[in-house]
N, C-alpha and C positions, 0 to 999 in steps of 0.2 A: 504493500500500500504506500513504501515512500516514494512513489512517481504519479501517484493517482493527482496531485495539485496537474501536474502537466500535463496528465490524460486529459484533466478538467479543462484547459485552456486549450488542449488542440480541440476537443469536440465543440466547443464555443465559438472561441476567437480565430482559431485558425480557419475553421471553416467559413465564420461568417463576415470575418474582415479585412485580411490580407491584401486588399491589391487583387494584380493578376491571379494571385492562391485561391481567393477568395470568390473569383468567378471560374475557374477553373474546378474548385467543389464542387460547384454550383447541383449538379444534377450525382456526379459522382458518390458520394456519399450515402445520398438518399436511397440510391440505385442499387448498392451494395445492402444497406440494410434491407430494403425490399427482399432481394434472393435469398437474404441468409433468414428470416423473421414469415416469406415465403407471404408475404402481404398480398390483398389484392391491388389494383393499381389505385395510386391514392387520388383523393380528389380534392384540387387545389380551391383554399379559401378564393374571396375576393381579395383581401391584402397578401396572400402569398403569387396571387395573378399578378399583382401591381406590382411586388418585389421583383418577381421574374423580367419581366419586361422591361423593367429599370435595368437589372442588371445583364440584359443583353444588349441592352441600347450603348454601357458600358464598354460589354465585351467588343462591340464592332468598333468602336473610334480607336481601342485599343489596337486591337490587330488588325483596320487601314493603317495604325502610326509605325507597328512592327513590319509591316509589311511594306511601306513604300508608298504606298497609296495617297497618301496627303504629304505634303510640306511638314520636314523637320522643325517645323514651328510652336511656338510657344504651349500652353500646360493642359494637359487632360485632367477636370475636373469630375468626378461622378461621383455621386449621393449613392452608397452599397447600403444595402437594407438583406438580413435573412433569418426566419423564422427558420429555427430546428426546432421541430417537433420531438416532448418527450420521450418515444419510443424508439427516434433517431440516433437519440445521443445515448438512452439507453444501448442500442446494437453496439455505437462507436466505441463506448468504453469498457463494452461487454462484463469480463468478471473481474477486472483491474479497481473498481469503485462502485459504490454503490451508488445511484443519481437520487438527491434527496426532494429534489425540486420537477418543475413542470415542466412548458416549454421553454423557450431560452429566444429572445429577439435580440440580433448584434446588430448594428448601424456605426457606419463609419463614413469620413469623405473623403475618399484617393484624390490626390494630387500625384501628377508625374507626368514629366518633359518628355516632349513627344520623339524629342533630339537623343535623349537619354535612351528612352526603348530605340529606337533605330540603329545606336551604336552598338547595342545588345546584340543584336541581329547581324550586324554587318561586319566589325573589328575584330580582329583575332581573341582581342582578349578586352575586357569592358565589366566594370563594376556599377551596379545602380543601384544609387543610394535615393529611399525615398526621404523627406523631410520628413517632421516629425506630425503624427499620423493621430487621431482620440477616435477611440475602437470605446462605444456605450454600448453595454449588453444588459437586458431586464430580464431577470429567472423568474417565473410564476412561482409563487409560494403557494401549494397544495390547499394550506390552510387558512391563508392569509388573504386579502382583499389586492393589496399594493406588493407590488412586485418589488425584490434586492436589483438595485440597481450600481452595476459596478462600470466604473469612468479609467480606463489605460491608456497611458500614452505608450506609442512605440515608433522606430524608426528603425524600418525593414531592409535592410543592405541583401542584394544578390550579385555575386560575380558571375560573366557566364564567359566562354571560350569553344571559340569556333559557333556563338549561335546554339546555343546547349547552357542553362545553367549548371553548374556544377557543384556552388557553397552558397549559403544561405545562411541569416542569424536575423531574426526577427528583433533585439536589442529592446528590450523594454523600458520603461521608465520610471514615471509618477503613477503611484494607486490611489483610487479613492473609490471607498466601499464600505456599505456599513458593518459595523462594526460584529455583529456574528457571522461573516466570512472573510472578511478583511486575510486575517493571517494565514487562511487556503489561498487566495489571490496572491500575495504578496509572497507567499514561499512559492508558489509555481512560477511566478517571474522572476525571481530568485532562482529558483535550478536551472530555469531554461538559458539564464543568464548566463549563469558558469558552466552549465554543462552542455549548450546550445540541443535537447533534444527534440526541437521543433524545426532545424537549422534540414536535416534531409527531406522532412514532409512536405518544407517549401520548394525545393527543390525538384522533389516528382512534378510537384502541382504546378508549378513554375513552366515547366515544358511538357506538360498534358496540355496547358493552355495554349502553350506557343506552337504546338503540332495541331493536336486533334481538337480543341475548340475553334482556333483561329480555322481550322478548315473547314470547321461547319458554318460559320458566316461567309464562307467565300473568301477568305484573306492566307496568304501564303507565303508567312515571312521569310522564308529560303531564299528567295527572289529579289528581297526586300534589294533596293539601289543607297549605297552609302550615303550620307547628305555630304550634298557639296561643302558647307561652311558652316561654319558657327551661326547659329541666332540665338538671340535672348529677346525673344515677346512676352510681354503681360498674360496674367494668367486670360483664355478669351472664354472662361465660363466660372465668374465669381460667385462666391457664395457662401450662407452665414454658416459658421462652425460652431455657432451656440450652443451650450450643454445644459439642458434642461436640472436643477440643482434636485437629486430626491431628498423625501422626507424624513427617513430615518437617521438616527447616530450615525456619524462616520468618525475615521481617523483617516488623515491621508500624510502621505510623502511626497515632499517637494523635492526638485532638482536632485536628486540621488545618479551619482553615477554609473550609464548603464554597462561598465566595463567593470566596474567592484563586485568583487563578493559580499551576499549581504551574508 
């Protein structure tokens, strides 16, 4: 049970915030606990319809900017929203933890240069680092009216070569959560820290996205044409990052560094 904090965080945050990771899950997850759990086909609410179509609207700007298709120009902004379902993260974590809570709703807002992903795709060798990223996830309390609402900061670095990532470290930061899970959050960002074991999951997911998602919207970053030069444009899809404050006790951590051991 002492890895279960990070089981918790992959079947949460990893799936429902990352970036590229994060739409790259997007179906795979659900799809695996389907065959293993032997589900009939499930039927999506109205707010998991709206999530999806958000986050495909995502995935296409992404992989035309990996792929070539648009101008090495200025920053890809998209609103990620994803409802895991109970039963979901139950399969993810299968016998490693026990899940004490309901569903689980992550929301975050990607920011990444469009110049960035293209050299990913194109340069022998090319690291991208995103800035720093607030991944809100609300757990349904079984018992409870209002839901634990837990606020991470992180800043996702992937190296990739030859067009393939290779290394991954998700880098975590500031926690704020209240305070009856507080020290489950805070030690799982703390092992992943030092022991990076979220660092190969991004990795798979990394380039499931850049192969086989990117080829189901038509995009085919193999192809991708190097950019000619440098730009630096304004972000051209701004937007509010406001964190709704919850109602219960918290404790949180400021400015901690994400290179220390806690």
């Amino acid at each position: 049970m002492g890895s279960a904090p990070a089981y918790l965080l992959s079947a949460l945050l990893l799936g429902g915030s990352l970036g590229t990771a994060a739409l790259a899950a997007d179906e795979t997850k659900t799809e695996a606990a389907d065959k293993v759990t032997k589900k009939k086909k499930r039927v999506l609410t109205p707010e998991e319809k709206t999530e999806k179509v958000s986050r495909h609207a995502c995935k296409v700007k992404i992989c035309k900017a990996l792929a070539g298709e648009v101008p090495a120009e200025g920053t890809i902004t998209c609103d990620i929203v994803k409802t895991w379902r109970e039963e979901d993260i139950e399969d993810m974590v299968d016998d490693r933890m026990s899940w004490p809570w309901g569903k689980a709703v992550c929301e975050s807002k990607l920011k990444v240069e469009r110049k960035a992903l293209r050299d990913a795709m194109t340069k022998p060798s090319q690291t991208v680092e995103l800035p720093d990223q607030t991944v809100i996830c609300r757990l349904d309390r079984k018992s409870e009216s209002d839901p634990y609402e837990v606020v991470v900061n992180l800043a996702p670095k992937v190296t990739f070569k030859d067009g393939k990532a290779t290394k991954a470290s998700v880098n975590w930061g500031d926690v704020d959560a209240p305070l009856a899970i507080y020290p489950l959050v805070y030690s799982g960002t703390g092992l992943d820290n030092q022991t990076n074991v979220l660092g190969p999951e991004v990795v798979k997911l990394v380039n499931q996205f850049t192969s086989k998602k990117c080829a189901d919207v038509g995009a085919k970053p193999e192809n991708a044409p190097a950019p000619e030069e440098d730009v630096d444009e304004p972000d051209d899809e701004p937007g509010d990052d406001g964190v709704t404050d919850p109602n219960e006790q918290k404790v949180e951590r400021r400015g901690s560094d994400r290179t220390a051991l806690r």
